[in-house]
C-alpha positions in Angstrom: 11.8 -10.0 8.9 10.8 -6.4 10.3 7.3 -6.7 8.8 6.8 -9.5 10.7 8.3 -8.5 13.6 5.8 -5.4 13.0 2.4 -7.7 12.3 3.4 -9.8 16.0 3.4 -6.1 17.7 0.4 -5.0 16.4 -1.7 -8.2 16.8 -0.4 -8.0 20.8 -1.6 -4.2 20.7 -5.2 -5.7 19.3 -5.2 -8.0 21.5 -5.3 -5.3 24.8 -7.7 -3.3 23.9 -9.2 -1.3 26.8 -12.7 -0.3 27.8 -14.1 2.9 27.5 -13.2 4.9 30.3 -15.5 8.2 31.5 -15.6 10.9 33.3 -17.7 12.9 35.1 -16.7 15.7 32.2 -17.5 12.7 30.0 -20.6 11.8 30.7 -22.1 15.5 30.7 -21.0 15.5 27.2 -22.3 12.5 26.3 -25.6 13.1 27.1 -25.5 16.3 25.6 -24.3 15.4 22.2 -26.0 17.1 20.0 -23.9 16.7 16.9 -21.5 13.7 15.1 -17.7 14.7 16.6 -16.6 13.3 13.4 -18.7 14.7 10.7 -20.2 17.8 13.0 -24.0 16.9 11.4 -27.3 16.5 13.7 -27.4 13.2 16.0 -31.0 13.4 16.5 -33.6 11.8 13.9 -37.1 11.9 14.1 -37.9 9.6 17.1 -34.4 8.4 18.4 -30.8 9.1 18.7 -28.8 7.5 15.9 -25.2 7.8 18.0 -22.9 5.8 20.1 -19.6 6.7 22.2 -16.5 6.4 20.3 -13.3 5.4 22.3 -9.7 4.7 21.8 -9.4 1.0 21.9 -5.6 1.1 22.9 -6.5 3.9 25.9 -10.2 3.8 26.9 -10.6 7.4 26.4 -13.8 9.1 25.2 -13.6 10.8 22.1 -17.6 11.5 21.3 -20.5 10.8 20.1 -20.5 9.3 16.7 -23.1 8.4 14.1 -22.0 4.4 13.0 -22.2 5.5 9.4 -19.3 7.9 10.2 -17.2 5.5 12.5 -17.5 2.6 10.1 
């Protein structure tokens, strides 16, 4: 019974998921990203920037800026 207990608890925690929240702090490093906060390689390719903010779902708060190759 305690793993299903454990799937209701997390499906309710999935369920609430809250938007990404930012700061002023935030902001200034997001649009200064220069490098993946996960895998610490370039962001920029020729022509465009291959990145988008990464968040926890359960908090809002603003981790980085992420490549989607490297969040996924």
């Amino acid at each position: 019974m305690s793993v299903l207990n454990d799937e209701k608890l997390m499906r309710a925690e999935l369920a609430d998921k809250k938007l990404l929240e930012m700061t002023s702090g935030d902001w200034r490093q997001y649009n200064s990203a220069m490098e993946c906060h996960i895998c610490n390689e370039s962001l920029l390719k020729p022509e465009f920037r291959d990145s988008f903010a990464v968040h926890d779902p359960n908090t809002g708060e603003y981790y980085g800026q992420s490549h989607k190759r490297c969040y996924y």
